[in-house]
mmCIF file of the N, C-alpha and C atoms, coordinates in Angstrom:
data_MODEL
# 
_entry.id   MODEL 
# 
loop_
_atom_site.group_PDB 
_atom_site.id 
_atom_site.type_symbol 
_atom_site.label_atom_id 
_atom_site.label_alt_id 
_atom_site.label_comp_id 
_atom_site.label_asym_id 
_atom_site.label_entity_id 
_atom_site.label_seq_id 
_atom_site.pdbx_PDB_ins_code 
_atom_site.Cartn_x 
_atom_site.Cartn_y 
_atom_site.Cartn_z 
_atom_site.occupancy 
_atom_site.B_iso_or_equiv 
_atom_site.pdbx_formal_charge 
_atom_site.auth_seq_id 
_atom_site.auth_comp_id 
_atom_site.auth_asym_id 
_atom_site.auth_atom_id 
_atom_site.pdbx_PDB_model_num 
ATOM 1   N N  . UNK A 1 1  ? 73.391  165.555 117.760 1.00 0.00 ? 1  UNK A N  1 
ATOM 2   C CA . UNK A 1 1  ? 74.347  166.463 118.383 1.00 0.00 ? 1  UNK A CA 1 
ATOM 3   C C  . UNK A 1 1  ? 75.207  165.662 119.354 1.00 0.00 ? 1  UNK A C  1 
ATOM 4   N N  . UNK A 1 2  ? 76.570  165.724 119.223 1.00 0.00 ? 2  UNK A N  1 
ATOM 5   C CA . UNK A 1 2  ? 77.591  164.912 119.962 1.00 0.00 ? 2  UNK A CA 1 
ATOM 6   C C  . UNK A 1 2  ? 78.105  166.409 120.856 1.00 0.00 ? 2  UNK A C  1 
ATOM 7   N N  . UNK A 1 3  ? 78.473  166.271 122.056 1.00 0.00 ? 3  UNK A N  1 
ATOM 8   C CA . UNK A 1 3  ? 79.087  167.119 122.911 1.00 0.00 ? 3  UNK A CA 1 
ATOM 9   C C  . UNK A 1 3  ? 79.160  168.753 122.252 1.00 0.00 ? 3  UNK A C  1 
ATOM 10  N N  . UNK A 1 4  ? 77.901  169.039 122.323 1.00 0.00 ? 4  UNK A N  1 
ATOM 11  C CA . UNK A 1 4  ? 76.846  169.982 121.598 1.00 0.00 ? 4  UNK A CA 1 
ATOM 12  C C  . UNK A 1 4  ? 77.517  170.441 120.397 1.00 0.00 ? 4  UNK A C  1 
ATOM 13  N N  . UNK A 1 5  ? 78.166  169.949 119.756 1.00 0.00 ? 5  UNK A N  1 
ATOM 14  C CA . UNK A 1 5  ? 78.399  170.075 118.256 1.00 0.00 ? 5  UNK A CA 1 
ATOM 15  C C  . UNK A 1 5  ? 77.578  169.457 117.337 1.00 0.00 ? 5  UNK A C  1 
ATOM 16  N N  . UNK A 1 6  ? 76.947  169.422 115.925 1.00 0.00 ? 6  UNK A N  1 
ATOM 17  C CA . UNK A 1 6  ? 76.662  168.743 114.814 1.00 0.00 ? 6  UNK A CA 1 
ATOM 18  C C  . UNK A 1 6  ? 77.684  168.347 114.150 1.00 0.00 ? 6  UNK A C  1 
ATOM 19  N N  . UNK A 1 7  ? 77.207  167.000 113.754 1.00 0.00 ? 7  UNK A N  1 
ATOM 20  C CA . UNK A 1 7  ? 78.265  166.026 112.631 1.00 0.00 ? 7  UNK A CA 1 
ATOM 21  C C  . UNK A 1 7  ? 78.678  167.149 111.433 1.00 0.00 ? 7  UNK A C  1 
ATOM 22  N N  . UNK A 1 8  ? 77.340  167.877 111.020 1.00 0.00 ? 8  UNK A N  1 
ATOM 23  C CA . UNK A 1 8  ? 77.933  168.652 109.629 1.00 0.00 ? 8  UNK A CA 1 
ATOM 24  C C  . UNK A 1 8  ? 78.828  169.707 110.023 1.00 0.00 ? 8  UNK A C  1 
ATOM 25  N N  . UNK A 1 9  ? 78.715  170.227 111.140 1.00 0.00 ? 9  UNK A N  1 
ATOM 26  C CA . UNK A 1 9  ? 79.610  171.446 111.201 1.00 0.00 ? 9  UNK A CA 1 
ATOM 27  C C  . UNK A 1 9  ? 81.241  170.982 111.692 1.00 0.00 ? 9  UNK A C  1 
ATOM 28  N N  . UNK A 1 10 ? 81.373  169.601 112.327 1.00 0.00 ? 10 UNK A N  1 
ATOM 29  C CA . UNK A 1 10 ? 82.695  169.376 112.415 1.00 0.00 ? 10 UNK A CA 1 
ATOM 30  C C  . UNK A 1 10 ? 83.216  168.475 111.344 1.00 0.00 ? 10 UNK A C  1 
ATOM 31  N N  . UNK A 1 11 ? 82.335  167.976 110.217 1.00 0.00 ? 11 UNK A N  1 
ATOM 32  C CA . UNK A 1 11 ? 82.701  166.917 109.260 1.00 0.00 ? 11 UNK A CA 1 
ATOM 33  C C  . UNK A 1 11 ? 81.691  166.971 108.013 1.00 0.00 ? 11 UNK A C  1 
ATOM 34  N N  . UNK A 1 12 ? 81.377  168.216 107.812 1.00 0.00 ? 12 UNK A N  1 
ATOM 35  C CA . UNK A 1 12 ? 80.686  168.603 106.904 1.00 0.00 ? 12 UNK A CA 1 
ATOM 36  C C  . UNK A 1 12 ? 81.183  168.460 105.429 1.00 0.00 ? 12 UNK A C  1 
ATOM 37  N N  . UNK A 1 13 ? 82.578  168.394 104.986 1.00 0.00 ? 13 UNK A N  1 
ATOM 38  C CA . UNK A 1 13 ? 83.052  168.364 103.813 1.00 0.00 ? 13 UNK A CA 1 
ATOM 39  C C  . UNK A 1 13 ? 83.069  166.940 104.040 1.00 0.00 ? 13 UNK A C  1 
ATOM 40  N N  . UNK A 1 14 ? 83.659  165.804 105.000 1.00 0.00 ? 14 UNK A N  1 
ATOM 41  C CA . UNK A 1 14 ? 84.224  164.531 104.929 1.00 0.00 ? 14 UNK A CA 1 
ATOM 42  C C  . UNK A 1 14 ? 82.758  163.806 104.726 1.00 0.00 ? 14 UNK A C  1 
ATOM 43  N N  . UNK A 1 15 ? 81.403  164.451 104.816 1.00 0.00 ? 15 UNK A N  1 
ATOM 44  C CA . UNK A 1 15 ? 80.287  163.429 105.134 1.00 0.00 ? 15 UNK A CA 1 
ATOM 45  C C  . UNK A 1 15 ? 79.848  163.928 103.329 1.00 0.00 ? 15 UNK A C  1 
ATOM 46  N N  . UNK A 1 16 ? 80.150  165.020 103.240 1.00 0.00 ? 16 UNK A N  1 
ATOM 47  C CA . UNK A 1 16 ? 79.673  165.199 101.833 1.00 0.00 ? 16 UNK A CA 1 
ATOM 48  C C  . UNK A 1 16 ? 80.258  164.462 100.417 1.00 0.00 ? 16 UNK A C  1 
ATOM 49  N N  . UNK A 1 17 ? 81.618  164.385 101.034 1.00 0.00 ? 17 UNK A N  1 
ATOM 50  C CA . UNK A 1 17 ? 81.949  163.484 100.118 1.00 0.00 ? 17 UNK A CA 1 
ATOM 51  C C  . UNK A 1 17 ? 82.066  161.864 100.292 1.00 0.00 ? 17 UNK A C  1 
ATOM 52  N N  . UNK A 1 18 ? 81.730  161.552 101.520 1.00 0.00 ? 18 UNK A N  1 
ATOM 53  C CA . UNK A 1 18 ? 81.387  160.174 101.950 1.00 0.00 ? 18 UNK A CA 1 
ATOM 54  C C  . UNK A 1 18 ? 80.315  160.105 100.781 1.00 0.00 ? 18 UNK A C  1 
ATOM 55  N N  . UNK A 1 19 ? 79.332  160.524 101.122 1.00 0.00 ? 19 UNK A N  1 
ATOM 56  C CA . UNK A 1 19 ? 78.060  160.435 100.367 1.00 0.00 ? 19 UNK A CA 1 
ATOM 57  C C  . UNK A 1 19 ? 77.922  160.396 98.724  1.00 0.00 ? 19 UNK A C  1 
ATOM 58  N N  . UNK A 1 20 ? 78.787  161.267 98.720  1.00 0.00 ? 20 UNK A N  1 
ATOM 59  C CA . UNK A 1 20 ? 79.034  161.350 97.161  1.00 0.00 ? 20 UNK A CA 1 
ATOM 60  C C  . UNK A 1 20 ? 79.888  159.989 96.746  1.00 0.00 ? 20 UNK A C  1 
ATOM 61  N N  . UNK A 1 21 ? 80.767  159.434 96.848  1.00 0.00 ? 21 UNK A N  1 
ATOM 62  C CA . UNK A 1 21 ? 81.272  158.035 97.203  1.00 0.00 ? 21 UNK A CA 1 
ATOM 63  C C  . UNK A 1 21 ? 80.628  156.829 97.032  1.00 0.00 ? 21 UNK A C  1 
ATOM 64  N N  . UNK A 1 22 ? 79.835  157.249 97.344  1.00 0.00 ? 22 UNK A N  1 
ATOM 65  C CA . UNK A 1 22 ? 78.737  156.066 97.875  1.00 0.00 ? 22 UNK A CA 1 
ATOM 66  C C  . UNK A 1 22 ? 79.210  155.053 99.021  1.00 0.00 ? 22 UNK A C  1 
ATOM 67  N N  . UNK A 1 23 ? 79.816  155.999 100.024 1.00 0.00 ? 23 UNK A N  1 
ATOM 68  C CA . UNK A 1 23 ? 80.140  155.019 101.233 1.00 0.00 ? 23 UNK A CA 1 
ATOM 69  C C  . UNK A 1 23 ? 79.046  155.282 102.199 1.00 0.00 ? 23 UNK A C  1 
ATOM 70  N N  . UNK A 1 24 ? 77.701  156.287 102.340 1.00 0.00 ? 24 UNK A N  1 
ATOM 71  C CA . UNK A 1 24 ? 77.098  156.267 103.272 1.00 0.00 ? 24 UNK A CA 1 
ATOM 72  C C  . UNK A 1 24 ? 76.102  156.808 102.463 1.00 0.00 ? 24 UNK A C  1 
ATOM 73  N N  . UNK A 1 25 ? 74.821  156.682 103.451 1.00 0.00 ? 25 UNK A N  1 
ATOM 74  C CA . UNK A 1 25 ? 73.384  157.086 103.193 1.00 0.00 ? 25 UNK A CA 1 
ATOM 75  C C  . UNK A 1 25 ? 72.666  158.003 104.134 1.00 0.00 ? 25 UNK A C  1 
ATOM 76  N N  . UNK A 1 26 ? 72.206  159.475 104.237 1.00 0.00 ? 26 UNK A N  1 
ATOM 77  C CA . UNK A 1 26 ? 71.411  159.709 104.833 1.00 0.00 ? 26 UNK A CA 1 
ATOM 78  C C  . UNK A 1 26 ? 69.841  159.709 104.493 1.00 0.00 ? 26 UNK A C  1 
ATOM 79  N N  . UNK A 1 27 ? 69.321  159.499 106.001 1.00 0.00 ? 27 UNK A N  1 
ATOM 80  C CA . UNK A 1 27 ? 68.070  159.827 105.727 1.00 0.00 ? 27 UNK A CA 1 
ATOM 81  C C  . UNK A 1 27 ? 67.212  160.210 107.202 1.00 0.00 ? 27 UNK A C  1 
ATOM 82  N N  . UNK A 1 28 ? 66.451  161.314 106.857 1.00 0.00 ? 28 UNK A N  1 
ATOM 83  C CA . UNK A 1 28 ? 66.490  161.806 108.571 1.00 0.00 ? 28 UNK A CA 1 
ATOM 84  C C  . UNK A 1 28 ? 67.542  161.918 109.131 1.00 0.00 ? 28 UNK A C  1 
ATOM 85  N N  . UNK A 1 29 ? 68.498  162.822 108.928 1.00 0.00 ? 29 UNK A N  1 
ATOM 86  C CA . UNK A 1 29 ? 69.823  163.315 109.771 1.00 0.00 ? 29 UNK A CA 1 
ATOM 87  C C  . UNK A 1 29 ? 70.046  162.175 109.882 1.00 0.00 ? 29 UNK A C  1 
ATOM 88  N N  . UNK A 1 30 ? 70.041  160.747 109.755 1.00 0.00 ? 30 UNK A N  1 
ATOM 89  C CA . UNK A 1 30 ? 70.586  159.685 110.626 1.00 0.00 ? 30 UNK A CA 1 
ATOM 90  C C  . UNK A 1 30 ? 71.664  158.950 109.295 1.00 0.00 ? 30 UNK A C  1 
ATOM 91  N N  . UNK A 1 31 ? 72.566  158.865 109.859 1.00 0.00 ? 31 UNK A N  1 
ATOM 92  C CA . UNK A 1 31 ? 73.644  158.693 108.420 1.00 0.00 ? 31 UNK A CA 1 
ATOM 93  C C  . UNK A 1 31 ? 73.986  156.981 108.812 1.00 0.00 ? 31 UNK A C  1 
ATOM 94  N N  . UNK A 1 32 ? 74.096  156.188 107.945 1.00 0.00 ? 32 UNK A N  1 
ATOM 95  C CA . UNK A 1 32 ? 74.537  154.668 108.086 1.00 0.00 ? 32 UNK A CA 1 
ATOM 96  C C  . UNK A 1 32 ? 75.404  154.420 106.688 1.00 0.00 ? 32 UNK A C  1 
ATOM 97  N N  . UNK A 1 33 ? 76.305  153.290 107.223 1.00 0.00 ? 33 UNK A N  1 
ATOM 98  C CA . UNK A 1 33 ? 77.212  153.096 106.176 1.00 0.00 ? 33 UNK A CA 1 
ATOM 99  C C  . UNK A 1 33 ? 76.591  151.902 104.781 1.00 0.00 ? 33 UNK A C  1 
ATOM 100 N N  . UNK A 1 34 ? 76.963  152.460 103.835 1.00 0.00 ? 34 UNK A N  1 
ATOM 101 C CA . UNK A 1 34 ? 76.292  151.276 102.885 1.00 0.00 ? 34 UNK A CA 1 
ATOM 102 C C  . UNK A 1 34 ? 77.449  150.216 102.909 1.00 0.00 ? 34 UNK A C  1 
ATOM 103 N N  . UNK A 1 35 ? 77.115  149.135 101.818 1.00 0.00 ? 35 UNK A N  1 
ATOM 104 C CA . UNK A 1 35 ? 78.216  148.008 101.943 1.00 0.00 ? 35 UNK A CA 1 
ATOM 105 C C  . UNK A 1 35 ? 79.126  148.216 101.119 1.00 0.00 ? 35 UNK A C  1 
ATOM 106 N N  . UNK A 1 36 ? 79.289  149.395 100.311 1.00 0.00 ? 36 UNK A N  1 
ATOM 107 C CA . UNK A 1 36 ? 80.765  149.573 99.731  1.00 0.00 ? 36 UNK A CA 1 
ATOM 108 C C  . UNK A 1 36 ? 81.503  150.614 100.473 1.00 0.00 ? 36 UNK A C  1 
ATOM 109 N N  . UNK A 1 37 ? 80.655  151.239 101.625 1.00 0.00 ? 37 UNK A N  1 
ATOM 110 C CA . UNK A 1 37 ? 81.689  151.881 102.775 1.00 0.00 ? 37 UNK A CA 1 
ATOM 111 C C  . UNK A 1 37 ? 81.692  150.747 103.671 1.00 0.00 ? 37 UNK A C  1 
ATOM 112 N N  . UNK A 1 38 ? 81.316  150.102 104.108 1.00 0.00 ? 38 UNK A N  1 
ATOM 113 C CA . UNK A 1 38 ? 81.783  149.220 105.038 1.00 0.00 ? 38 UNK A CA 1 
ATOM 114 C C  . UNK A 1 38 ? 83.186  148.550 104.723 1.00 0.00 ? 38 UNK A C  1 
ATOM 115 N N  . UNK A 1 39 ? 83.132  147.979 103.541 1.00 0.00 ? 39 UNK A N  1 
ATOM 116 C CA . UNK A 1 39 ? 84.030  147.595 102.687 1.00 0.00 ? 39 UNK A CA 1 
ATOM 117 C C  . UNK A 1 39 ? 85.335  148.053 102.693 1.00 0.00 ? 39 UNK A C  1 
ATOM 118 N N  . UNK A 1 40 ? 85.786  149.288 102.146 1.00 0.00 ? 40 UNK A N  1 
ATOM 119 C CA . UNK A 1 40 ? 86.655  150.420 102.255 1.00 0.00 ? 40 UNK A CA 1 
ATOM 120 C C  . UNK A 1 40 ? 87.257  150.705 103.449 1.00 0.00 ? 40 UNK A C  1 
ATOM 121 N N  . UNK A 1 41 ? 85.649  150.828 104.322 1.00 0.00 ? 41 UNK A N  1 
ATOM 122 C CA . UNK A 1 41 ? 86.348  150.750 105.796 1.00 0.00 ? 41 UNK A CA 1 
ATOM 123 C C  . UNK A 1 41 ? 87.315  149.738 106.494 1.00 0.00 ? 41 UNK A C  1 
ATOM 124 N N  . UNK A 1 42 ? 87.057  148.485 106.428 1.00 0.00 ? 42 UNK A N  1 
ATOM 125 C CA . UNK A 1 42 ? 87.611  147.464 106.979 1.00 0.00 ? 42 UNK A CA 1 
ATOM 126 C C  . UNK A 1 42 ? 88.905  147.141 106.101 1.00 0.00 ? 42 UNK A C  1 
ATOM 127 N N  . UNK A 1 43 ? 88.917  147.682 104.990 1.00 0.00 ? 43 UNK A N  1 
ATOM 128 C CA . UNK A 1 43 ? 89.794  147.239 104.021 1.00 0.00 ? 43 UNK A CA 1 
ATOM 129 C C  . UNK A 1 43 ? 91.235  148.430 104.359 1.00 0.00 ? 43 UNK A C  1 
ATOM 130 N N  . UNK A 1 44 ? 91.108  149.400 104.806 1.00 0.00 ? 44 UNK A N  1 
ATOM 131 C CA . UNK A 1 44 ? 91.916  150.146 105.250 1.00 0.00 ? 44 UNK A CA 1 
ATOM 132 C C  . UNK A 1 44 ? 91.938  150.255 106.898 1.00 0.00 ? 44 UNK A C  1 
ATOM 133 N N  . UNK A 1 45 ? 91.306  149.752 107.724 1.00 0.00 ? 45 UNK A N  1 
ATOM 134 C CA . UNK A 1 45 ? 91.158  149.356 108.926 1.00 0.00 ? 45 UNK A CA 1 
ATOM 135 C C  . UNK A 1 45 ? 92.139  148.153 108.844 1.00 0.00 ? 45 UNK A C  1 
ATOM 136 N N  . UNK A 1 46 ? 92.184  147.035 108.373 1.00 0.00 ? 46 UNK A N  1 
ATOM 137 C CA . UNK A 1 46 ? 92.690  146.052 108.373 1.00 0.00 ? 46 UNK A CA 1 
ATOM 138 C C  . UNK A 1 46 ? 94.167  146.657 108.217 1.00 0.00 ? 46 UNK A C  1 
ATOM 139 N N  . UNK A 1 47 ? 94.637  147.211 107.302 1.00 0.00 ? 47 UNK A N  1 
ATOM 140 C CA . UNK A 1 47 ? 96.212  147.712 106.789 1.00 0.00 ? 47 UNK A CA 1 
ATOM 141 C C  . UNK A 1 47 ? 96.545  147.912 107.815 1.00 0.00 ? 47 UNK A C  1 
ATOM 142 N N  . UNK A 1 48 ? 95.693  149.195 108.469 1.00 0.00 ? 48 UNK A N  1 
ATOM 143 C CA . UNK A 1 48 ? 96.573  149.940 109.678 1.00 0.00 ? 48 UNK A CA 1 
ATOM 144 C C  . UNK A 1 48 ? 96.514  149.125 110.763 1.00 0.00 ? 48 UNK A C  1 
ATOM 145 N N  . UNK A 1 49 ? 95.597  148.430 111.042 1.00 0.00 ? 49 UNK A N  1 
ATOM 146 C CA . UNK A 1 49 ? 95.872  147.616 112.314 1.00 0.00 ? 49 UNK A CA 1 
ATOM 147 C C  . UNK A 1 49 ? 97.241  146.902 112.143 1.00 0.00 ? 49 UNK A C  1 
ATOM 148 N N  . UNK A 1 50 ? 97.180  145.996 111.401 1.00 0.00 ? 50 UNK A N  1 
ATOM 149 C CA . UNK A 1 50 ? 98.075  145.262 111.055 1.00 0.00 ? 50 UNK A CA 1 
ATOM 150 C C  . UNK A 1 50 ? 99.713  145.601 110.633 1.00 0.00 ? 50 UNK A C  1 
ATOM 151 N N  . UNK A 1 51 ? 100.008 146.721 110.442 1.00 0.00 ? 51 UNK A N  1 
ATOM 152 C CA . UNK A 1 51 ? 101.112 147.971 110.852 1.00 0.00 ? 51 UNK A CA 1 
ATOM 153 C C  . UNK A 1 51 ? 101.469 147.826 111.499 1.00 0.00 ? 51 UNK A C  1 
ATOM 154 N N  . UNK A 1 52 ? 100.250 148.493 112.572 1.00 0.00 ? 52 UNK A N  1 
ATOM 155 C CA . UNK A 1 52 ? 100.590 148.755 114.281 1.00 0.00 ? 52 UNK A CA 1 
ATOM 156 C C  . UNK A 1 52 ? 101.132 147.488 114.892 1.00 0.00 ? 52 UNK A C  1 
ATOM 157 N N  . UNK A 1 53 ? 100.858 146.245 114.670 1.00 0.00 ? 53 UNK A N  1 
ATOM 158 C CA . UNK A 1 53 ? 100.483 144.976 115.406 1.00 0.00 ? 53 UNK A CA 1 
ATOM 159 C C  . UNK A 1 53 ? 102.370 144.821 114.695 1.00 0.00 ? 53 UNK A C  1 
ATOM 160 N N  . UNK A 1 54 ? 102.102 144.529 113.696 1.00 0.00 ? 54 UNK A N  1 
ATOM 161 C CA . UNK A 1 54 ? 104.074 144.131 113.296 1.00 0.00 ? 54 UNK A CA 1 
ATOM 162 C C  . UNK A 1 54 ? 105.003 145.038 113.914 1.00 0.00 ? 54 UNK A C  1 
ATOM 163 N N  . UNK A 1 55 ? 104.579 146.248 113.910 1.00 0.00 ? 55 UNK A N  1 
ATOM 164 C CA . UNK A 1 55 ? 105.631 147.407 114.334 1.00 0.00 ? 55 UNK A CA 1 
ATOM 165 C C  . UNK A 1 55 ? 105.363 146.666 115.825 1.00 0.00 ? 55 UNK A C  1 
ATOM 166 N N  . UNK A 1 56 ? 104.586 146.972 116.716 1.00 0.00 ? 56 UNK A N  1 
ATOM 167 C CA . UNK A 1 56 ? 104.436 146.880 118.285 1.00 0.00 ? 56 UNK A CA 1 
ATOM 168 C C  . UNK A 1 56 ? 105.426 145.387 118.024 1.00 0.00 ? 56 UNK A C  1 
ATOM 169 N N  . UNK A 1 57 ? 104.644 143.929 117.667 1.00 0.00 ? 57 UNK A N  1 
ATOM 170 C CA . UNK A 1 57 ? 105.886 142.654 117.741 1.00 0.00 ? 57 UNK A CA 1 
ATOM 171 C C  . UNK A 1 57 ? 107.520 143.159 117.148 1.00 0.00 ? 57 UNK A C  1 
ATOM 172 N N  . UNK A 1 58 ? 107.623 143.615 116.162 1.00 0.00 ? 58 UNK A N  1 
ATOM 173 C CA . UNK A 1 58 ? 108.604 143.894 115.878 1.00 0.00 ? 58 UNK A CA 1 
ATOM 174 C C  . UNK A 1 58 ? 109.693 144.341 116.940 1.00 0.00 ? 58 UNK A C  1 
ATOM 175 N N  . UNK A 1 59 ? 109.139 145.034 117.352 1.00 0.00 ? 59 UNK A N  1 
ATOM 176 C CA . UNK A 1 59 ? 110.243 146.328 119.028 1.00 0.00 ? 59 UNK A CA 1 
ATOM 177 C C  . UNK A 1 59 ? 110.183 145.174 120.140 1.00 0.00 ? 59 UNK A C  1 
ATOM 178 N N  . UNK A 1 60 ? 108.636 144.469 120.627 1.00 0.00 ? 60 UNK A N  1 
ATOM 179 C CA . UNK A 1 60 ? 108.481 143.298 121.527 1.00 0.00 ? 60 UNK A CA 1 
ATOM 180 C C  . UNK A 1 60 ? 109.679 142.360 121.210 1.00 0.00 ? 60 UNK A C  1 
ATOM 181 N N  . UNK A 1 61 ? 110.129 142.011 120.184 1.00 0.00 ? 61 UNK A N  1 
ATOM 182 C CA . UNK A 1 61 ? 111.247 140.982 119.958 1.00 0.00 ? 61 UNK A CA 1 
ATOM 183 C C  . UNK A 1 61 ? 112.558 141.151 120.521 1.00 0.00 ? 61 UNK A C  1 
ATOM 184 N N  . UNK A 1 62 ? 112.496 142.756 120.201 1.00 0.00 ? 62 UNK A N  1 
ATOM 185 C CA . UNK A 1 62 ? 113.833 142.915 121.533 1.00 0.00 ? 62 UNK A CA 1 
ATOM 186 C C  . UNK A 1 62 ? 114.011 142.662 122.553 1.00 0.00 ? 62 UNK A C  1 
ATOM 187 N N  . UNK A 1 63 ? 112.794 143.960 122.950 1.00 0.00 ? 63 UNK A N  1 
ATOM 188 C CA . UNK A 1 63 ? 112.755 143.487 124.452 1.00 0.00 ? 63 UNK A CA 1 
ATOM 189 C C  . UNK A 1 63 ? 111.038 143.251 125.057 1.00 0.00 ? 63 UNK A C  1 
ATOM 190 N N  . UNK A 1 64 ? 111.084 142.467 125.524 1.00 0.00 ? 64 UNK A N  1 
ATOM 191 C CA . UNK A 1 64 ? 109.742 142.019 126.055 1.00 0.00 ? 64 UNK A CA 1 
ATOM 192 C C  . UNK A 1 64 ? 108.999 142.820 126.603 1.00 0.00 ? 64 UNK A C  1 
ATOM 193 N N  . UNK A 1 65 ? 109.498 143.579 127.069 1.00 0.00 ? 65 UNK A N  1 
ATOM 194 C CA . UNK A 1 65 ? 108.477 144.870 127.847 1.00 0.00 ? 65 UNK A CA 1 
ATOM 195 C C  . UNK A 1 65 ? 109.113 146.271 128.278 1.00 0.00 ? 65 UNK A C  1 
ATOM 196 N N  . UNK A 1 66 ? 108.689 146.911 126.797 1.00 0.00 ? 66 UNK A N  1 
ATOM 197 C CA . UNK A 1 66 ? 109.775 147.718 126.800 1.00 0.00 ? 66 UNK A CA 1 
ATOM 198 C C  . UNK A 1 66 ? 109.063 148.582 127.653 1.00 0.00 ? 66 UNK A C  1 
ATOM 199 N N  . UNK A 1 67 ? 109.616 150.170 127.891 1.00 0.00 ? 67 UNK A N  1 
ATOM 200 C CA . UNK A 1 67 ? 109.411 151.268 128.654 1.00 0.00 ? 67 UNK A CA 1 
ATOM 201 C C  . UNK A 1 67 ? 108.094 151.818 127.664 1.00 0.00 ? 67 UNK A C  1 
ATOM 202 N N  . UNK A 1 68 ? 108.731 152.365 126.309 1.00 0.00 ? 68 UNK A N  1 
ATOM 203 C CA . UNK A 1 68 ? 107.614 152.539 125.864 1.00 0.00 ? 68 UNK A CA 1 
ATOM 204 C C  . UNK A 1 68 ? 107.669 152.647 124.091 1.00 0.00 ? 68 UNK A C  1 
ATOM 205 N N  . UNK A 1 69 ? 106.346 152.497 123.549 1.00 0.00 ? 69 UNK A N  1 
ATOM 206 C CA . UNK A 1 69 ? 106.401 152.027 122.111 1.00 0.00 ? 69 UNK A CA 1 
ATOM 207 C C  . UNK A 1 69 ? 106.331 153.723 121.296 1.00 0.00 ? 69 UNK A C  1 
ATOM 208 N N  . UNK A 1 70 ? 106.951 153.841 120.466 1.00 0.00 ? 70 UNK A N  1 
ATOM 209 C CA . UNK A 1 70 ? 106.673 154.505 119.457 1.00 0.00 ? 70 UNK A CA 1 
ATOM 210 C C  . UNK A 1 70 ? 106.543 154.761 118.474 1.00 0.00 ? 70 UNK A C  1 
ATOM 211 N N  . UNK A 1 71 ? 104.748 154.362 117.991 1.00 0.00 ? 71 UNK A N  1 
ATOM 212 C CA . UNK A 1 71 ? 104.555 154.257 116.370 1.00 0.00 ? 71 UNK A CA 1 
ATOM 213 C C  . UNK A 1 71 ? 104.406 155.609 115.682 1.00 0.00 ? 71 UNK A C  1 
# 
């Protein structure tokens, strides 16, 4: 229980089909990622970081410190 909610009742469809996926494993309520969700994860983790990071240098090239960024 996170800030007295359950994982299934706020992510109950997204964990069901995690699972079905084969990006995660439960056992005893305790859910861990297998290595083809880890995978997936970082592999679309990586994209978006790397977005953010060109867009943010991109605007930085103008001006060095701007007021403020908007991705």
């Amino acid at each position: 229980m996170f800030f007295g909610e359950t994982l299934t009742k706020n992510f109950g469809f997204e964990l069901w089909l995690a699972k079905r996926l084969g990006f995660i494993i439960e056992q005893n309520g305790v859910y861990a990622m297998t290595l083809k969700g880890a995978f997936y994860y970082h592999y679309y983790e990586k994209y978006y970081t790397l977005s953010y990071i060109d867009k943010m240098w991109g605007i930085m090239r103008e001006e060095a410190f701007p007021e403020y960024i908007l991705l």
